[in-house]
Structure formats: C-alpha cells, structure tokens
C-alpha positions as CSV (number, residue, x, y, z in Angstrom):
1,X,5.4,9.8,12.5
2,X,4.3,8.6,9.0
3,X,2.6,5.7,7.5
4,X,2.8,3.3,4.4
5,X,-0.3,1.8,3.5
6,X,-1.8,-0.6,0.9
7,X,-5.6,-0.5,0.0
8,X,-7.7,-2.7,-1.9
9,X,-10.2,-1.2,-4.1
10,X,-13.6,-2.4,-4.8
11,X,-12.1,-4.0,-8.6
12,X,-9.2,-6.4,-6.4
13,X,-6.5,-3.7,-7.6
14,X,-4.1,-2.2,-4.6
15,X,-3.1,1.3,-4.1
16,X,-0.2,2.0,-2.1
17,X,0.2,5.2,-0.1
18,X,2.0,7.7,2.5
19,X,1.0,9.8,5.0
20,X,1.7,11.2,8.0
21,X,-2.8,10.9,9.2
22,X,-3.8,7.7,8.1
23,X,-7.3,8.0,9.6
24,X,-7.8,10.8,7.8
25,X,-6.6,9.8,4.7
26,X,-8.5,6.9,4.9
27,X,-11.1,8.6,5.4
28,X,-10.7,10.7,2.2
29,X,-9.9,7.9,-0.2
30,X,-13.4,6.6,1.2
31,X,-15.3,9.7,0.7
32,X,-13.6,10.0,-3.0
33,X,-11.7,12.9,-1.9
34,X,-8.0,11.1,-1.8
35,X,-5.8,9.9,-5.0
36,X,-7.6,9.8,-8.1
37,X,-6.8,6.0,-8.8
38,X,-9.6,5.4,-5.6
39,X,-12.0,8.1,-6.4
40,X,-13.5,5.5,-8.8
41,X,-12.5,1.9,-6.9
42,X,-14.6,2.6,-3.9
43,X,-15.3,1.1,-1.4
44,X,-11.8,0.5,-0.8
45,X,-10.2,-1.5,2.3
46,X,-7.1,-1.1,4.5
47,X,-5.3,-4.4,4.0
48,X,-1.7,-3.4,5.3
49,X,-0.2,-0.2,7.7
50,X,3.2,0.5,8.9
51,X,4.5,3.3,10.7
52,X,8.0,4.8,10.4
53,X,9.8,7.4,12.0
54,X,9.6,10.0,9.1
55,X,7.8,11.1,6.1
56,X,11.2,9.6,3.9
57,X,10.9,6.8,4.9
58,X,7.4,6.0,4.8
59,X,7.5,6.9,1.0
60,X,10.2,5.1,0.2
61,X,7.8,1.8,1.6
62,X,5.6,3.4,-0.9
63,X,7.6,3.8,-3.5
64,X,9.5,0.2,-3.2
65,X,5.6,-1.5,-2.7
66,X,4.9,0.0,-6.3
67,X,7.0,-1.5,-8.0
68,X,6.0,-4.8,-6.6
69,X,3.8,-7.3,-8.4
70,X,0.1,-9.0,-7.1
71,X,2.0,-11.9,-5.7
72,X,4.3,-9.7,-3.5
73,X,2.0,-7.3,-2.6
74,X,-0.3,-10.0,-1.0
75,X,2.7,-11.7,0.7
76,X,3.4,-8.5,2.8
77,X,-0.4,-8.1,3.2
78,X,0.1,-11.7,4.4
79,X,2.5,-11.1,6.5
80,X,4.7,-13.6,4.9
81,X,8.0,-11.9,4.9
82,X,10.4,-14.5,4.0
83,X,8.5,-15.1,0.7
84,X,9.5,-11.4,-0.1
85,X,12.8,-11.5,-1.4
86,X,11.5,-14.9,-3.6
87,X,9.2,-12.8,-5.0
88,X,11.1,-10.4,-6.8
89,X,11.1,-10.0,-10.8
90,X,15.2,-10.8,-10.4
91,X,15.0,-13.6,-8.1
92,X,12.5,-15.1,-10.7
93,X,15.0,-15.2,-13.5
C-alpha cells in the first residue's frame, strides 16, 4: 500500500507527498528530517490522505495534486469533489 498526502506548513503553503509509511514520514517532515520545502515551514499539518494500491499510483496523486492551484488543492482537502473538475486552469478559460 502507498499514500498521497497534502500538508500544510506553518506559512499557509501545501506540500504534496508519496509514501508507502505515512506515520513515519509524517513524522520526519515534523522533526525537519523529510523534503526540504518542510524542513523550514514547520509545524506542518496533515490536511488530506489517501491510500492506493501501489507506489504508481500514489505518485501520480502526487504528481496530478502539484500541478493544482490553492483553490483546488483546498476543494479536495474539503472534500468537495465535484468542484474539482471546475477548478481546473482549462475549465476556467
């Protein structure tokens, strides 16, 4: 099993992630030991999880959620699904 995860850091920024131990990760970008864009935002805060059935696919969540904007990003923290697709740079023009 892996994860996808979004954090918010200490300045209101997100970080999206992928890993297959999310304690443990979390636990790292806590202790300033994870990526290098939380080692200075801390504290940071699990906002948003999802597990997936492989390691692919879990960073392709990651990959896809960094290329959202704020507005997305907080939908899906939200849990507002539908808005997703609205959301988009392309739907907006």
């Amino acid at each position: 099993m892996a994860w996808a995860y979004l954090l918010e850091c200490s300045d209101d920024t997100f970080y999206a992630g992928s890993t297959t131990d999310l304690a443990l990760r979390l636990s790292q970008d806590q202790q300033g030991l994870g990526a290098a864009y939380t080692r200075h935002r801390r504290p940071v805060r699990l906002v948003w999880a999802a597990e997936f059935d492989c390691v692919e696919e879990a960073f392709a969540m990651e990959k896809r959620i960094q290329g959202w904007g704020r507005r997305k990003r907080i939908a899906l923290i939200e849990g507002r699904l539908d808005d997703l697709p609205g959301l988009s740079s392309r739907a907006r023009h």
